[in-house]
The first five atom37 places (N, CA, C, CB, O) and aatype in JSON, in Angstrom:
{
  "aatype": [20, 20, 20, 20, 20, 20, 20, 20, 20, 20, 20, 20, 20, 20, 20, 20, 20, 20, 20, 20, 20, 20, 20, 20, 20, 20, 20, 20, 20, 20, 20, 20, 20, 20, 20, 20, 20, 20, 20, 20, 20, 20, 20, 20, 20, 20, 20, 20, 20, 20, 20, 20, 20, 20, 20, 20, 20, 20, 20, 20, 20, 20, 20, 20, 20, 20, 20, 20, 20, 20, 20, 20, 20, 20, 20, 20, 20, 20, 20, 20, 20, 20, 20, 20, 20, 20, 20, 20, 20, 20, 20, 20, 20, 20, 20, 20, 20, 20, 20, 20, 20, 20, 20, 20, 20, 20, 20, 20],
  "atom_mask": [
    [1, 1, 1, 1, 1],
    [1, 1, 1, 1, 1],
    [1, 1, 1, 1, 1],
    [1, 1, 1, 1, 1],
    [1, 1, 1, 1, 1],
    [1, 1, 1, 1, 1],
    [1, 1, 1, 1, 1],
    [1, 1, 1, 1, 1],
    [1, 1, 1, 1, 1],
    [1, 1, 1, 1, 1],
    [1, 1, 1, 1, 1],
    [1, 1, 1, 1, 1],
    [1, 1, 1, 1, 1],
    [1, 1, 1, 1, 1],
    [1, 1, 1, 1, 1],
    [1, 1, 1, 1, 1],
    [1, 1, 1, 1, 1],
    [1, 1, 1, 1, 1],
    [1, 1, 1, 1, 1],
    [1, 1, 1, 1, 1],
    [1, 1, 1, 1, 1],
    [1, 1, 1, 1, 1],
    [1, 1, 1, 1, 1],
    [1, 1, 1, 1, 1],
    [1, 1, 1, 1, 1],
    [1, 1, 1, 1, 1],
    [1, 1, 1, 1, 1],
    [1, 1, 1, 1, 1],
    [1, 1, 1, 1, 1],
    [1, 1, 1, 1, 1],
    [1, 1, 1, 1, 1],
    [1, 1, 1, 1, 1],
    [1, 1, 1, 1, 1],
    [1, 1, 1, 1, 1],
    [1, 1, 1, 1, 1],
    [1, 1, 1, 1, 1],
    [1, 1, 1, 1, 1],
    [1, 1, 1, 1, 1],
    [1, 1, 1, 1, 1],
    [1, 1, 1, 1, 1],
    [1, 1, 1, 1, 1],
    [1, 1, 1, 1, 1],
    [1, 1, 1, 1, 1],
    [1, 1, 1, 1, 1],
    [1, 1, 1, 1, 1],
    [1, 1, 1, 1, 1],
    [1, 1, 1, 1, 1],
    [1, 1, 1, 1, 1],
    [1, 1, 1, 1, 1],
    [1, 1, 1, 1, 1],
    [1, 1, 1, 1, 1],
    [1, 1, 1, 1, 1],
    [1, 1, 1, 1, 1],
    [1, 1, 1, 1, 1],
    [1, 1, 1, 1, 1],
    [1, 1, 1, 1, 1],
    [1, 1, 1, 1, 1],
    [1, 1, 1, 1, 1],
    [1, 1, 1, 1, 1],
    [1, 1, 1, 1, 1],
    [1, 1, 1, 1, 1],
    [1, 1, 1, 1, 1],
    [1, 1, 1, 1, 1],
    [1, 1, 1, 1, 1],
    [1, 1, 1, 1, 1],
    [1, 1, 1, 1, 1],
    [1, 1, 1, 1, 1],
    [1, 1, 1, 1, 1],
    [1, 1, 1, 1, 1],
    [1, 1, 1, 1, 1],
    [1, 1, 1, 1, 1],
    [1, 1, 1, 1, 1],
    [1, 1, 1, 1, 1],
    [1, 1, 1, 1, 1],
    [1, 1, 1, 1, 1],
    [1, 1, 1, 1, 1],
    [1, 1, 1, 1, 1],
    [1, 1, 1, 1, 1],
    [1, 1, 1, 1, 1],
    [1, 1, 1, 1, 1],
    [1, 1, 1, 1, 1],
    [1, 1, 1, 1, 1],
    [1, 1, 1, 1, 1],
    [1, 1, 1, 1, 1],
    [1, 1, 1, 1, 1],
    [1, 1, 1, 1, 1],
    [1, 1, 1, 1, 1],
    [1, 1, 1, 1, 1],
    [1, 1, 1, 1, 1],
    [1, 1, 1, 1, 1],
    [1, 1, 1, 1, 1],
    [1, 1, 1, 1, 1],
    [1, 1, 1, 1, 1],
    [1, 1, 1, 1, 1],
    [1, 1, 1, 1, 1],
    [1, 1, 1, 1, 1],
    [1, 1, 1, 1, 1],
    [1, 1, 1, 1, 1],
    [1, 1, 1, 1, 1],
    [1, 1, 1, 1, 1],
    [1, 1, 1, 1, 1],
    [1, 1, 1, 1, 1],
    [1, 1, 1, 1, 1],
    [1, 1, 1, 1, 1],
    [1, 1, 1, 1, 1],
    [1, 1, 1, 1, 1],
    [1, 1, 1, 1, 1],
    [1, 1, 1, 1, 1]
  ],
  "atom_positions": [
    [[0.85, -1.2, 0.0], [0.0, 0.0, 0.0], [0.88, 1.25, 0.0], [-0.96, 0.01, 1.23], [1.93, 1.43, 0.62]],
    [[0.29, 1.97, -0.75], [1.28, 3.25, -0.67], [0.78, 4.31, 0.74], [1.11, 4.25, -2.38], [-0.31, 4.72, 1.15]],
    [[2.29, 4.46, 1.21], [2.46, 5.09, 2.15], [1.41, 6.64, 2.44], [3.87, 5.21, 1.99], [0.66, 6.8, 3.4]],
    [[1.62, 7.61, 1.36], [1.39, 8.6, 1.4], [-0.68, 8.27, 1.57], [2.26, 9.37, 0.1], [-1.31, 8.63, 2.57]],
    [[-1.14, 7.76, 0.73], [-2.52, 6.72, 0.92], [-2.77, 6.61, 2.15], [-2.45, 5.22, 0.42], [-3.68, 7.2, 2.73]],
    [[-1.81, 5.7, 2.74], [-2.39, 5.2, 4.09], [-2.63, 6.5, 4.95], [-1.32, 4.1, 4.9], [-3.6, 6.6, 5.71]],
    [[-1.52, 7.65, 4.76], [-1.75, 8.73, 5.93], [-3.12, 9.65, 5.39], [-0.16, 9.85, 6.16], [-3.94, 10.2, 6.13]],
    [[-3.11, 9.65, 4.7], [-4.57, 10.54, 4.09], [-6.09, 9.56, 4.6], [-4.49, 10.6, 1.84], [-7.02, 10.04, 5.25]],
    [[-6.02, 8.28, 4.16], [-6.73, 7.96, 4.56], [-6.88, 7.9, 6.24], [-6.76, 7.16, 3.88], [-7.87, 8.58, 6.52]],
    [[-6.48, 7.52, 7.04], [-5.79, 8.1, 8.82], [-6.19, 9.45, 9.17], [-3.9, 8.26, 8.96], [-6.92, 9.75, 10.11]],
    [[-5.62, 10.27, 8.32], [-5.75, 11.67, 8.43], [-7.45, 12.05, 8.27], [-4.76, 12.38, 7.21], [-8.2, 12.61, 9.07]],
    [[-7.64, 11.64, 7.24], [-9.36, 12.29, 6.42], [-10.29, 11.14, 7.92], [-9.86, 11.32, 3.63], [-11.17, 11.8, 8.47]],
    [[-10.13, 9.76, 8.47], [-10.63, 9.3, 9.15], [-10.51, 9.86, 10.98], [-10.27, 8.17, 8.67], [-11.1, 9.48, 12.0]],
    [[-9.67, 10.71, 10.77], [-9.44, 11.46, 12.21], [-10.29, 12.17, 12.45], [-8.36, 12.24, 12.42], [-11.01, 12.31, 13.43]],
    [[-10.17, 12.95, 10.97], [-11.19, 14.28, 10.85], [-12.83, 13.78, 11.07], [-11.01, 15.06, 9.08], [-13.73, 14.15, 11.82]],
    [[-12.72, 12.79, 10.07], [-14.22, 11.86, 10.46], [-15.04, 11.97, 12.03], [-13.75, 10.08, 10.36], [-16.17, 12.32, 12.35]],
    [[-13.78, 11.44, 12.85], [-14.61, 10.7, 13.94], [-15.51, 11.86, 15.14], [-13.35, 9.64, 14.87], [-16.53, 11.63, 15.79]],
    [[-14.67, 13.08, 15.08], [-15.82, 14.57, 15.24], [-17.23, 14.82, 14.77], [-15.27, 15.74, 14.54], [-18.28, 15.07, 15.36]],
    [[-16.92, 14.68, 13.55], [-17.8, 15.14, 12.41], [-18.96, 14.01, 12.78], [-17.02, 15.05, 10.69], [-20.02, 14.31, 13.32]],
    [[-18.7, 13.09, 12.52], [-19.53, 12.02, 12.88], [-20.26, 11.71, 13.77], [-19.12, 11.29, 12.91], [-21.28, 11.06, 13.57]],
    [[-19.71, 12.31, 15.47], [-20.31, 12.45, 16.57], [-21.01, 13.72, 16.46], [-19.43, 12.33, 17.65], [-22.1, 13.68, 17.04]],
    [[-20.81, 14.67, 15.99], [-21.63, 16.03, 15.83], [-23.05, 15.83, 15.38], [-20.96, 17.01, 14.77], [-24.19, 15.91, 15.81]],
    [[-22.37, 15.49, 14.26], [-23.84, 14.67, 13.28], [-25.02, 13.73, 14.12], [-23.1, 13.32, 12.04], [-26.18, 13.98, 14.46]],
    [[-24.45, 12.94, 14.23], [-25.18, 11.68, 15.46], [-25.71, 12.73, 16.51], [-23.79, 10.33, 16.42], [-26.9, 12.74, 16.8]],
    [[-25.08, 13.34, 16.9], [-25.8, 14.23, 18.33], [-27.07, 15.64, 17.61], [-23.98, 15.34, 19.47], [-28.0, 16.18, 18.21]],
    [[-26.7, 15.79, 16.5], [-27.89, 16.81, 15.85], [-28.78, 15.91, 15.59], [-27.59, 17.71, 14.47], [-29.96, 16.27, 15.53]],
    [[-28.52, 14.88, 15.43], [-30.0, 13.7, 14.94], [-30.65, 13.42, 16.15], [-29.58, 11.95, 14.23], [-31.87, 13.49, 16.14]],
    [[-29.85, 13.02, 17.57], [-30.51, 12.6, 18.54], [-31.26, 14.17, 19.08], [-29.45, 11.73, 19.59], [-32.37, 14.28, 19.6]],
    [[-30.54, 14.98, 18.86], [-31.48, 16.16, 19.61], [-32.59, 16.46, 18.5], [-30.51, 17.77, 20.04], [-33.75, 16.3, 18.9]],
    [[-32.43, 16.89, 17.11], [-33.68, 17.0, 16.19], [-35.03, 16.05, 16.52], [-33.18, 16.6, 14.72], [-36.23, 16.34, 16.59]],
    [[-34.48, 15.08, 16.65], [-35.72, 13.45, 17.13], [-36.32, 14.01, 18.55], [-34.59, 11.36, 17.62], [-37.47, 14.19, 18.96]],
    [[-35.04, 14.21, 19.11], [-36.05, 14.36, 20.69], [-36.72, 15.35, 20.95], [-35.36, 14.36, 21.96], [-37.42, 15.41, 21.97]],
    [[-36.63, 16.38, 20.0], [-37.57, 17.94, 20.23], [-38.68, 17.58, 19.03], [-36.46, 19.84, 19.81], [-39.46, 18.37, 18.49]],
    [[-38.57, 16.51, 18.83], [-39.43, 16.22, 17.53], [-39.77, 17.36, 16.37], [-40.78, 15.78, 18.05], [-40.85, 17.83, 16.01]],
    [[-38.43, 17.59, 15.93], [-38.11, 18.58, 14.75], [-38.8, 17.63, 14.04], [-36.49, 19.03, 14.24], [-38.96, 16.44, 14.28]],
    [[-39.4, 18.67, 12.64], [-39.53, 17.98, 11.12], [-38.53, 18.36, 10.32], [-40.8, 18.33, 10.32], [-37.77, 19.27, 10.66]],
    [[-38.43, 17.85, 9.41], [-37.96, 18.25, 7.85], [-37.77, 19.57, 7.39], [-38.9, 17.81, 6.9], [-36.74, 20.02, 6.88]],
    [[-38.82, 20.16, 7.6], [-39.06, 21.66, 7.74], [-38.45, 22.38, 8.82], [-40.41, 21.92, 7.88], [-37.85, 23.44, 8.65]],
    [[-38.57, 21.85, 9.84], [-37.92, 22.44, 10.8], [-36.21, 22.88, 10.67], [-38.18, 21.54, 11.82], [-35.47, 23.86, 10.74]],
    [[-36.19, 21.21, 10.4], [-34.33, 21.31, 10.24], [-33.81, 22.13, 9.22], [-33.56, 19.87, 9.84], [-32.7, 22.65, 9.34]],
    [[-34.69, 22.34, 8.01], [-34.48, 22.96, 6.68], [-34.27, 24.44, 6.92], [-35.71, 22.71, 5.69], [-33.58, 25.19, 6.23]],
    [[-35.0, 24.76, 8.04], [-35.69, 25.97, 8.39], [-34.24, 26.44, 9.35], [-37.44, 25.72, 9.27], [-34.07, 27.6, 9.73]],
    [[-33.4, 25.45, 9.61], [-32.48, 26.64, 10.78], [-30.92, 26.17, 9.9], [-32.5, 26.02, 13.25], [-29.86, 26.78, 10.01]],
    [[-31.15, 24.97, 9.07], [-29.47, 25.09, 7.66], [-29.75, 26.02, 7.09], [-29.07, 23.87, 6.23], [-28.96, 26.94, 6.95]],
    [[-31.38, 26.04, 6.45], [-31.17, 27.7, 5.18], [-30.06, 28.73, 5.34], [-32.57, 28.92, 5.32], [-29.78, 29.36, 6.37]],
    [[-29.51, 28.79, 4.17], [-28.73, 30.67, 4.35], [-27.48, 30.29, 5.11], [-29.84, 32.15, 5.59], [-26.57, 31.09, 4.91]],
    [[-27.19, 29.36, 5.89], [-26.27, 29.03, 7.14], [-24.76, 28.38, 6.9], [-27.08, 27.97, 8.04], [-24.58, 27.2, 6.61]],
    [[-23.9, 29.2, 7.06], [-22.43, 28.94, 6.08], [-21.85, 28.3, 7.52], [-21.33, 30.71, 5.2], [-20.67, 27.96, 7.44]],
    [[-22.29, 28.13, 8.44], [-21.41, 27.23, 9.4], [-21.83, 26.01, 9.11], [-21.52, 27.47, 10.94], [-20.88, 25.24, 9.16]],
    [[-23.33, 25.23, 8.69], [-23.57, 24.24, 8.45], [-23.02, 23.93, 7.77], [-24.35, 24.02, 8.31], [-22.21, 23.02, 7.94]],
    [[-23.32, 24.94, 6.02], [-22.54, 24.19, 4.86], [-20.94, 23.82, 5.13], [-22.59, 25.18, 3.52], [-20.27, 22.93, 4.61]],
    [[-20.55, 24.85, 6.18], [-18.84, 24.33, 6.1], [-18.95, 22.98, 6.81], [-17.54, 25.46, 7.04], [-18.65, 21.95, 6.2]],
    [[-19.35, 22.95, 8.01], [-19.45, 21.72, 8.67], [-19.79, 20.17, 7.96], [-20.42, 22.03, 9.59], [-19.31, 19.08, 8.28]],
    [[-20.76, 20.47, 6.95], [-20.66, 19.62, 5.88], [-19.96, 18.96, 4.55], [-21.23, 19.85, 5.68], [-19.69, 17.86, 4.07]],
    [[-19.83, 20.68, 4.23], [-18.54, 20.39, 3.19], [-17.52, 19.65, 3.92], [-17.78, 21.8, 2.58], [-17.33, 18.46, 3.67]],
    [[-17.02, 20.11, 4.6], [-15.45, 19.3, 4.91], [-15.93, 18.14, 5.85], [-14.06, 20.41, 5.87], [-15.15, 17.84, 6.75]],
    [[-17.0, 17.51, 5.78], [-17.31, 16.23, 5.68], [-17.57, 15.52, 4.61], [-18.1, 16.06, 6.28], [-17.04, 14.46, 4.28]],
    [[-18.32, 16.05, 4.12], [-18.4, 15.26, 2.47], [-17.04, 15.43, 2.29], [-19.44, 16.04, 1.02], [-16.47, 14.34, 2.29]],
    [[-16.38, 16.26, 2.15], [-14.52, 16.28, 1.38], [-13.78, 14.73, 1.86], [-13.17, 17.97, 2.37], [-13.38, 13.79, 1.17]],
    [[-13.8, 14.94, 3.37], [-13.38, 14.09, 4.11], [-13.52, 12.37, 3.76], [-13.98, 14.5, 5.22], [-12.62, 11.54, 3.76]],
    [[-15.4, 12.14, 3.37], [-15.56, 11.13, 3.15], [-15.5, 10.79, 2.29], [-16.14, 10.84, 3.41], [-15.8, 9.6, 2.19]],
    [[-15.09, 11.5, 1.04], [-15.24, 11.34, -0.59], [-13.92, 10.68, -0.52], [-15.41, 12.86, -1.74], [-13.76, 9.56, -1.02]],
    [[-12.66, 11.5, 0.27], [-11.38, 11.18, -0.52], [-10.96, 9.78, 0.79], [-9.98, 12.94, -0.7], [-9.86, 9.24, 0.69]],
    [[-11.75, 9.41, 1.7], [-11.32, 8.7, 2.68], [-11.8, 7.05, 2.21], [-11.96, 9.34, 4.11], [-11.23, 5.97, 2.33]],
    [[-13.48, 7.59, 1.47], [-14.12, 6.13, 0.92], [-13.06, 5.73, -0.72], [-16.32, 6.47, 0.44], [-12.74, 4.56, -0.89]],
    [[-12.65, 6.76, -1.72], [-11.78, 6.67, -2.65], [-10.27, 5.75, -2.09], [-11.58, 8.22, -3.1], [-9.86, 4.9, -2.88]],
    [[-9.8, 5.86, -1.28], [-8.69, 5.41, -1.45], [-9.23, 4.0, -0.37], [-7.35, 6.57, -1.07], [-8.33, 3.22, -0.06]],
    [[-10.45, 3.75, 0.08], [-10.46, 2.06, 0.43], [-11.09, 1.27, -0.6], [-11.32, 1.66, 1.81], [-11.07, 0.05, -0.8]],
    [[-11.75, 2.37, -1.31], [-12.24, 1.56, -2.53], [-11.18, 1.12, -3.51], [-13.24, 2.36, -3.31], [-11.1, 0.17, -4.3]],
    [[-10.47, 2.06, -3.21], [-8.9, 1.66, -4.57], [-8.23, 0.26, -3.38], [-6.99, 3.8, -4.86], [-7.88, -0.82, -3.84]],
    [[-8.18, 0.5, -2.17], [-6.85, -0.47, -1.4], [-7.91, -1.79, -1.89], [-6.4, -0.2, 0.92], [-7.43, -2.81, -2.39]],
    [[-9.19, -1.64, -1.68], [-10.24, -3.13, -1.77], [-9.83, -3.59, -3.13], [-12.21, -2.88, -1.73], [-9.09, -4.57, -3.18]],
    [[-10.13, -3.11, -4.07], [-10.03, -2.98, -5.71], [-8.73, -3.8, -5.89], [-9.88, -1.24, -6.42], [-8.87, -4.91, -6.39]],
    [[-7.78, -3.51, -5.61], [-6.38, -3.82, -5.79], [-5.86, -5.04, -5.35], [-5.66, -2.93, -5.22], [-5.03, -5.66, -6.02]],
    [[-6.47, -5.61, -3.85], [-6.39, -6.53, -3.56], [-7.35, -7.36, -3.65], [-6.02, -6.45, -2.79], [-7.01, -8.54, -3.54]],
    [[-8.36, -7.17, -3.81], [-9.4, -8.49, -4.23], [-9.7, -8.34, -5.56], [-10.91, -8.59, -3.41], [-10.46, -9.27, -5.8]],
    [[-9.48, -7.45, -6.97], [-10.07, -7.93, -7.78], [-8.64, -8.28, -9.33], [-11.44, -6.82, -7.92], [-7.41, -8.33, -9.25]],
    [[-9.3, -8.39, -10.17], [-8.48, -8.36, -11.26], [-7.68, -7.19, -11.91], [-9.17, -8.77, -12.07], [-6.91, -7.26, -12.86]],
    [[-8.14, -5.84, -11.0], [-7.49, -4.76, -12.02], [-6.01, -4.28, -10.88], [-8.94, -3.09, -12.47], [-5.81, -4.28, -9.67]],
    [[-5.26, -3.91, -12.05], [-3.69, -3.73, -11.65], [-4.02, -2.3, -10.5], [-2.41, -3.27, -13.39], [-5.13, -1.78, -10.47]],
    [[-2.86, -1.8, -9.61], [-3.02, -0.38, -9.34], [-3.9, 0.28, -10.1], [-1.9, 0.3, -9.43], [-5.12, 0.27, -9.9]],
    [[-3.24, 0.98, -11.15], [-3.43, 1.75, -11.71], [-5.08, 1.95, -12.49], [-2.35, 1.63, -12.32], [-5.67, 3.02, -12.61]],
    [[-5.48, 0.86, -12.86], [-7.05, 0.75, -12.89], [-7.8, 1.01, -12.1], [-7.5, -0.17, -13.04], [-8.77, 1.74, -12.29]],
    [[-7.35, 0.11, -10.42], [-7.83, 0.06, -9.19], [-7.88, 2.14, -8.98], [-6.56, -1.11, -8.02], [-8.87, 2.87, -8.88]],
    [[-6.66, 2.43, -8.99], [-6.6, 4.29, -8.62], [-7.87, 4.67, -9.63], [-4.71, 5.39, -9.25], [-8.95, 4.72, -9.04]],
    [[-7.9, 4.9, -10.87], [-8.61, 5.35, -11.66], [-10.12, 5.05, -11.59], [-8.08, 5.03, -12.66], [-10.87, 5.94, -11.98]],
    [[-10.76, 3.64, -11.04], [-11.86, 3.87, -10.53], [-12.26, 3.95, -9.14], [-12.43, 3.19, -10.98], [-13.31, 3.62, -8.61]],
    [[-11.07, 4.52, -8.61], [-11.26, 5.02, -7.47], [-11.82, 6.53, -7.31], [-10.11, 4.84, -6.9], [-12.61, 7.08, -6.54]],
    [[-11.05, 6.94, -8.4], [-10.61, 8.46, -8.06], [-12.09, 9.06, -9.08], [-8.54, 9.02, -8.78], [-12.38, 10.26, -9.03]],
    [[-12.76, 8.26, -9.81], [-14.25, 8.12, -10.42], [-14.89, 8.26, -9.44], [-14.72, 6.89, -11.13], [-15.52, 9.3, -9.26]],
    [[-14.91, 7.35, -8.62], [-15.81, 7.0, -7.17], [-15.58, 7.78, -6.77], [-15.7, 5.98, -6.2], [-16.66, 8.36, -6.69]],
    [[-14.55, 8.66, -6.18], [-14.44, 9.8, -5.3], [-14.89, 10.85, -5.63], [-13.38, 10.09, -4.99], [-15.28, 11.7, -4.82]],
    [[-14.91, 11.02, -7.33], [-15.55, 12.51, -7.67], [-16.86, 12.4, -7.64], [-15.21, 13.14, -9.04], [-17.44, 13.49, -7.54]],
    [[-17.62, 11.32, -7.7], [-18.78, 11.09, -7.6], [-19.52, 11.18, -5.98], [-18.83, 9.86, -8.25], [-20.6, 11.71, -5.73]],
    [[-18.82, 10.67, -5.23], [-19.54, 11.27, -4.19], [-19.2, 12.16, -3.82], [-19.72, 10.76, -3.31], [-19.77, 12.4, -2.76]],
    [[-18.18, 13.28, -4.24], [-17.77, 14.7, -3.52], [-19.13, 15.18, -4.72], [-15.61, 15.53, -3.7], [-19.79, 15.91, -3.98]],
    [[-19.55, 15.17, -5.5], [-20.35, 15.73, -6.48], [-21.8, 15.59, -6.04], [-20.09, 15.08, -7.81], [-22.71, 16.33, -6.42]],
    [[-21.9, 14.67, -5.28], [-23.3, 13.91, -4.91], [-23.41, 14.78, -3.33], [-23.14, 11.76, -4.78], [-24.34, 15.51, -2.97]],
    [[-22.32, 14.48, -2.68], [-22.36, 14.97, -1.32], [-22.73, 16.3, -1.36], [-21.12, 14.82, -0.61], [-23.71, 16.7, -0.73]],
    [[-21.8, 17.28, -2.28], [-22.03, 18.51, -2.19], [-23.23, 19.55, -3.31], [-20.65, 18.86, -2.26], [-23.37, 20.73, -3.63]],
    [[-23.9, 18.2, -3.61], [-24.99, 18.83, -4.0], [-26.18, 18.65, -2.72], [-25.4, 18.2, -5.48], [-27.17, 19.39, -2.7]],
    [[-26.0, 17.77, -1.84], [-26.84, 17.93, -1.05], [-26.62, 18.97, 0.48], [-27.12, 16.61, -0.91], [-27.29, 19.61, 1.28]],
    [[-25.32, 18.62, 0.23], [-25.47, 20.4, 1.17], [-25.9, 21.54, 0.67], [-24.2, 21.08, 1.62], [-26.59, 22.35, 1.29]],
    [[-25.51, 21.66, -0.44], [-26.14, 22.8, -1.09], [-27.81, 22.79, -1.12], [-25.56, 22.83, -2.54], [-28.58, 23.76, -1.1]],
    [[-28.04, 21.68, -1.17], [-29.9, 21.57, -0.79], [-30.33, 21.98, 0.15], [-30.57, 20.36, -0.6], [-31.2, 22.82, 0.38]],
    [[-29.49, 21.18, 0.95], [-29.78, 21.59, 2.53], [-29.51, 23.22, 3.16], [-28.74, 20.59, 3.44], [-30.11, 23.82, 4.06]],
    [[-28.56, 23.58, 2.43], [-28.19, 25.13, 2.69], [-28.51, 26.02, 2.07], [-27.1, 25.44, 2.69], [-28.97, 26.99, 2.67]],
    [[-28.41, 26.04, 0.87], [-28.9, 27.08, -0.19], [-30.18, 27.52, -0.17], [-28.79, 26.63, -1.46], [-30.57, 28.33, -1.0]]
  ]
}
């Protein structure tokens, strides 16, 4: 496995494990005040601390799920590195593209 890989992925999964508890704790409090849809929509609108808080989660998970999808790829299937990177790095633009259209839903 390449070195520089492994620390990004480490690195982007550090950043994760915050982000992740933040998240989890806005869900358990939204549920327990019995927010709606509307509700929640109603306090992201317009709100550039959310979108950041999101963006650099989606960033995080785009380039963190890309390089296990390439380490999986590489070792369990038929394609060399270099295939394995290339539909990795597909996969990764696809969910940074996917992710950050839904913050932008959620925020915009």
């Amino acid at each position: 496995m390449n070195v520089r890989l492994y620390v990004w992925q480490r690195l982007t999964a550090a950043l994760m494990v915050p982000l992740v508890l933040a998240h989890v704790a806005v869900i358990f409090y939204a549920s327990r005040k019995g927010m709606t849809a509307a509700d929640i929509l109603a306090r992201t609108r317009g709100s550039i601390a959310w979108a950041s808080f999101y963006g650099v989660f989606v960033v995080a998970v785009a380039i963190h799920a890309a390089i296990g999808v390439r380490n999986v790829l590489a070792e369990w299937s038929p394609l060399e590195d270099r295939g394995a990177g290339i539909f990795a790095i597909a996969f990764g633009i696809v969910l940074l593209i996917l992710g950050l259209r839904a913050v932008a839903a959620v925020t915009l």
